[in-house]
C-alpha positions in Angstrom: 5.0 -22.4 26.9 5.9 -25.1 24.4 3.7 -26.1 21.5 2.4 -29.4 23.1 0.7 -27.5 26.1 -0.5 -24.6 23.7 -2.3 -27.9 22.2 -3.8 -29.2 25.2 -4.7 -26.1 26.3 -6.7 -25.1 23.1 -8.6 -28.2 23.7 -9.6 -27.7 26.6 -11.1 -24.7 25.7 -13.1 -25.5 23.4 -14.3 -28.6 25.5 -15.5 -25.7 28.1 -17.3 -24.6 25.4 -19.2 -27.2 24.1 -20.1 -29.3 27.3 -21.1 -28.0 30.6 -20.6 -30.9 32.6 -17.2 -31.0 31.6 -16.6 -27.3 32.5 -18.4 -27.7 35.8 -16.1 -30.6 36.5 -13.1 -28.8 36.3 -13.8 -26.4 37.8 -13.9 -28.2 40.9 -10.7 -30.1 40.2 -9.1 -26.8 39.9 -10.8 -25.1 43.4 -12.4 -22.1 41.1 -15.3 -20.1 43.1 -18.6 -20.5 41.3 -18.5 -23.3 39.9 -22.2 -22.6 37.8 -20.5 -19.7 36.5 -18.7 -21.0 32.5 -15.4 -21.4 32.4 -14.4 -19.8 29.4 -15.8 -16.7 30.8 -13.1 -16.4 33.6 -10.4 -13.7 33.0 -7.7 -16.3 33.3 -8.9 -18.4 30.4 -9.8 -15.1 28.3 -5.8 -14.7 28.8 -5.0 -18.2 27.7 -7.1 -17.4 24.8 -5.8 -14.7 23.9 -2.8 -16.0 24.0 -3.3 -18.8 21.9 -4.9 -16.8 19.3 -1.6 -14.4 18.8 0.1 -17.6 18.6 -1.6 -18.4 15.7 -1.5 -15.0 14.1 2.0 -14.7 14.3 2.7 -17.7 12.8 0.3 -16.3 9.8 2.3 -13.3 9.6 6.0 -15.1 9.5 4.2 -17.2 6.8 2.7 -14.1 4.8 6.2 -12.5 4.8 8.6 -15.6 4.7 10.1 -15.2 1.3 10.0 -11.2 0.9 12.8 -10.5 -0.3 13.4 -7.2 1.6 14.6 -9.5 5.3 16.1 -6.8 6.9 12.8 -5.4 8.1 11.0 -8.8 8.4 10.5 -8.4 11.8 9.0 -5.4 12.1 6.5 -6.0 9.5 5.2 -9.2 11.0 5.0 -7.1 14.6 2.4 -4.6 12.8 0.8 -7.9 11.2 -0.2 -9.1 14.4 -0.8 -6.1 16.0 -3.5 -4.9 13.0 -5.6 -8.3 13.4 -5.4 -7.6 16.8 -7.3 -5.0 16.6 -9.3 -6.1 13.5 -10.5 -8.8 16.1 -11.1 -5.5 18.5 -13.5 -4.2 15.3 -10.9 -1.1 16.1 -10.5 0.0 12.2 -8.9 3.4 13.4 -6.1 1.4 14.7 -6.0 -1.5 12.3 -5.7 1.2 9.2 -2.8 2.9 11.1 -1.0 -0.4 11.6 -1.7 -2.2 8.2 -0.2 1.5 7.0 2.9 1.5 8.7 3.6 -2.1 6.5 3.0 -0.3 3.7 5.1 2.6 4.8 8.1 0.6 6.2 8.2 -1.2 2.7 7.7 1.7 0.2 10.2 4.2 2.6 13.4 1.3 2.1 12.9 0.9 -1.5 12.5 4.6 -2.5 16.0 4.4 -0.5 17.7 1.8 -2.8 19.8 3.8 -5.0 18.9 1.5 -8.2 14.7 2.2 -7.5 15.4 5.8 -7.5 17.5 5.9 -10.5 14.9 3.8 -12.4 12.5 6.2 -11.4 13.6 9.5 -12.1 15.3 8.9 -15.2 12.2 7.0 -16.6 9.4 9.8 -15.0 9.3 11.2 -18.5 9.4 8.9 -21.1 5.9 6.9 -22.4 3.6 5.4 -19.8 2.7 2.4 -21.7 4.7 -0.3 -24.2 3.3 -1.1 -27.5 1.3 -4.4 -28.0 1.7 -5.5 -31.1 0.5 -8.6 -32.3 2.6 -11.8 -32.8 5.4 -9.2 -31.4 6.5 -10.5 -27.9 6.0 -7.3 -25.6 8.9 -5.4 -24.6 9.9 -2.5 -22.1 12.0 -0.3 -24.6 8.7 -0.6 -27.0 7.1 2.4 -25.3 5.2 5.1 -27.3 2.8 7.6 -26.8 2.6 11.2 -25.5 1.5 10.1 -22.1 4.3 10.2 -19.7 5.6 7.9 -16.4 5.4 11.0 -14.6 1.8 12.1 -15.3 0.4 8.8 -14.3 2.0 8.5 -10.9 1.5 12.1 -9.8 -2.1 12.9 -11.1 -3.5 16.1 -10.3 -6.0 17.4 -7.9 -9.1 18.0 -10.3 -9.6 14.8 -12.2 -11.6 16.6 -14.6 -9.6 19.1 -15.8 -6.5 16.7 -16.9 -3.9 18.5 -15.1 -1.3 16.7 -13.0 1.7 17.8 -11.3 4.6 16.0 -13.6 6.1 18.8 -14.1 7.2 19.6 -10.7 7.7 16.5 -8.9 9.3 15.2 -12.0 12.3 17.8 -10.6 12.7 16.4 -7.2 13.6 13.2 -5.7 11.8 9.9 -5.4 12.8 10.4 -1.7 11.4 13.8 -1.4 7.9 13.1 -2.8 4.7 12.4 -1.3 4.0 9.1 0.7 1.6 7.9 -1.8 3.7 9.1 -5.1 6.5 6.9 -3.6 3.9 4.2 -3.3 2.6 4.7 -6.8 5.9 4.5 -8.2 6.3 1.0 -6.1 3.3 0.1 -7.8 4.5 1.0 -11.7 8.0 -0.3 -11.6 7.7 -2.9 -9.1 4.2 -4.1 -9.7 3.8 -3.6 -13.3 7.6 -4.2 -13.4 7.6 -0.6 -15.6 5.5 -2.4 -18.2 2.7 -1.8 -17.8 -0.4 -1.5 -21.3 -3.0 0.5 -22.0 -5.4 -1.4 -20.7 -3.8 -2.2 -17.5 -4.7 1.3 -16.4 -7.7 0.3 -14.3 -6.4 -2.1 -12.5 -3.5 0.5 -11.9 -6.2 3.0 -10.4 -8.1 0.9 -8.8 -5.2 -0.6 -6.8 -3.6 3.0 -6.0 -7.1 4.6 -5.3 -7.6 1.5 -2.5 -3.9 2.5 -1.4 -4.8 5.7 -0.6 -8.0 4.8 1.0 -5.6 3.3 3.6 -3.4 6.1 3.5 -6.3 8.7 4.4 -7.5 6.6 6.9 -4.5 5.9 8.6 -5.2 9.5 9.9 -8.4 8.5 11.8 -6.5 8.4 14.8 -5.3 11.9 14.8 -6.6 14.0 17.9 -7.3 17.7 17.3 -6.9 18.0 13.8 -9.8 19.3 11.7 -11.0 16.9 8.4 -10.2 18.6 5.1 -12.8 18.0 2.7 -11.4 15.0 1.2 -10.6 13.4 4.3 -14.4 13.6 5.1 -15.2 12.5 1.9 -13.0 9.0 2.0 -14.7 8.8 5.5 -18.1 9.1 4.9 -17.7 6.8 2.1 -15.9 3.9 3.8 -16.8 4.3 8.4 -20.3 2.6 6.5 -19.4 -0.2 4.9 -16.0 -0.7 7.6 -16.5 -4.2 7.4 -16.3 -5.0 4.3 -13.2 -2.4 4.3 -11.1 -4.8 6.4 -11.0 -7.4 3.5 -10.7 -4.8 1.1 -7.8 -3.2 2.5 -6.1 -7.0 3.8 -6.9 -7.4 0.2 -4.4 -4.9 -1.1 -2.1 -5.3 1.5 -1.2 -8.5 -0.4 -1.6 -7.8 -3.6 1.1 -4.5 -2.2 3.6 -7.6 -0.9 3.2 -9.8 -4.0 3.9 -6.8 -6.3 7.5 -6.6 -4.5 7.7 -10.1 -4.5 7.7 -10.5 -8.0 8.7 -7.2 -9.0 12.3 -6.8 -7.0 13.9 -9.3 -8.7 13.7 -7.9 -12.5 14.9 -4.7 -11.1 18.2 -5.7 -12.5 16.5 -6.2 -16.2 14.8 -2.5 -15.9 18.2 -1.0 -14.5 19.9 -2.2 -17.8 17.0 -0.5 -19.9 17.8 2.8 -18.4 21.7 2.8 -19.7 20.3 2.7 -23.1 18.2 6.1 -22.7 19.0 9.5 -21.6 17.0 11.4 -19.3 13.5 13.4 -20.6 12.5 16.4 -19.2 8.7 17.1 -19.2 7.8 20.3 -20.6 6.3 23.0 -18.0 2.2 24.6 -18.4 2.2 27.1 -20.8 1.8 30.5 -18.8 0.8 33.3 -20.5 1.7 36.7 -19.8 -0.5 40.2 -19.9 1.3 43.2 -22.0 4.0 40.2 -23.1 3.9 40.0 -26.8 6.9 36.5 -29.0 9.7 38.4 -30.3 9.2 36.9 -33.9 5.2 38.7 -33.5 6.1 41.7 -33.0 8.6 41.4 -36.0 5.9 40.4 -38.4 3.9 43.3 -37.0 6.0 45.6 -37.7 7.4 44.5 -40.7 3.6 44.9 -42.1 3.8 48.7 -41.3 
């Protein structure tokens, strides 16, 4: 159906809509059976609709992902872009977290593959988190300093309180072997914040990857069988009230997630050449103490005082 009928056709649609006597009119012309019934509530023109309305958000979605710079998977991201306002028009947030996740998912999964993302990664994981802002000084990304590293930042630990993360482990595997969301973190720090990030960028950083994983625990809403763990009913209680003002939320991100490759994938080259000029930092391990084990260099000065 070319786009000169799709036209006509949207027209007439609305014209069923807003005038009676027009919708009467036709549809005698067109022979339809109750004719005092409205048009526009016939399954026929619900499918034109429909159709017209698709038409439109595909076009939205070609737009939204017309210059990323990742092509090869162009196409499948704008099929789950129509199919999640589909069913954002459905008020079906289940499904519309599930597909707007699988965007996110197909993005982060074929950059954590490119061999330049992952070397950036895991030979930066433990050096500073932040650069130095200095004033007058124009900022730089081998001006880093602090105790704070990369890796403790993207792969926080369970109990916020406590200050514990798990750098020390993850920082031994793979980008491709981690978590969903640690990949996505690290999309978000050396894509997003093009491995620069400040200080005071840090809750933007959080708030961002906090409404990331929102997504990412509700993309399980779906499930059948499974039993909530208690931070799945947490992020549940907390968002199924307030749903609609989730959907703008989480389109909100989605965005922001797109622009932050946009902008970031092309100085990938810049932090690549950063990275030959330093060496690889390992991240110290917890200190575990052991019952009954006494340092070698203690039990010299102990005896030594006998």
């Amino acid at each position: 159906m070319d786009d000169n009928v799709m036209s006509v056709l949207d027209r007439i649609i609305r014209l069923t809509q807003q005038n009676a006597e027009f919708d009467k009119e036709l549809r005698k012309r067109l022979n339809v059976a109750s004719a005092n019934s409205v048009l526009y509530d016939d399954e026929r023109m619900n499918q034109i609709y429909e159709y017209c309305i698709e038409k439109i958000i595909r076009q939205q979605a070609k737009e939204f992902y017309a210059d990323f710079p990742l092509q090869s998977i162009k196409d499948i991201l704008v099929e789950d872009f129509v199919r999640m306002e589909s069913f954002r028009r459905k008020d079906s947030f289940g499904d519309f977290c599930l597909s707007l996740y699988q965007q996110i998912e197909c993005m982060t999964n074929r950059l954590c593959e490119k061999r330049e993302v992952s070397d950036i990664a895991e030979k930066m994981w433990g050096h500073p988190a932040y650069i130095k802002i200095e004033k007058g000084k124009e900022p730089s990304i081998s001006d880093r300093g602090g105790e704070y590293t990369i890796a403790s930042l993207l792969f926080p630990g369970n109990n916020k309180q406590s200050g514990n993360t798990h750098a020390f482990e993850k920082s031994r595997k793979s980008l491709q072997s981690q978590y969903a969301i640690d990949k996505i973190r690290n999309v978000v720090y050396f894509l997003g914040y093009k491995a620069m990030m400040k200080s005071n960028d840090y809750d933007s950083f959080i708030e961002v990857t906090s409404l990331l994983n929102d997504i990412y625990q509700c993309r399980n809403m779906n499930h059948r069988g499974n039993t909530q763990n208690q931070w799945e009913k947490e992020t549940y209680d907390r968002i199924i009230p307030l749903k609609s003002l989730y959907y703008f939320k989480f389109l909100g991100v989605l965005a922001q997630y797109v622009e932050f490759i946009k902008n970031g994938y092309g100085f990938v080259p810049t932090i690549v050449d950063y990275c030959k000029t330093i060496s690889v930092k390992k991240i110290e391990g917890p200190n575990i103490k052991q019952v009954g084990f006494i340092d070698p260099e203690e039990l010299a000065r102990r005896t030594k005082k006998r």
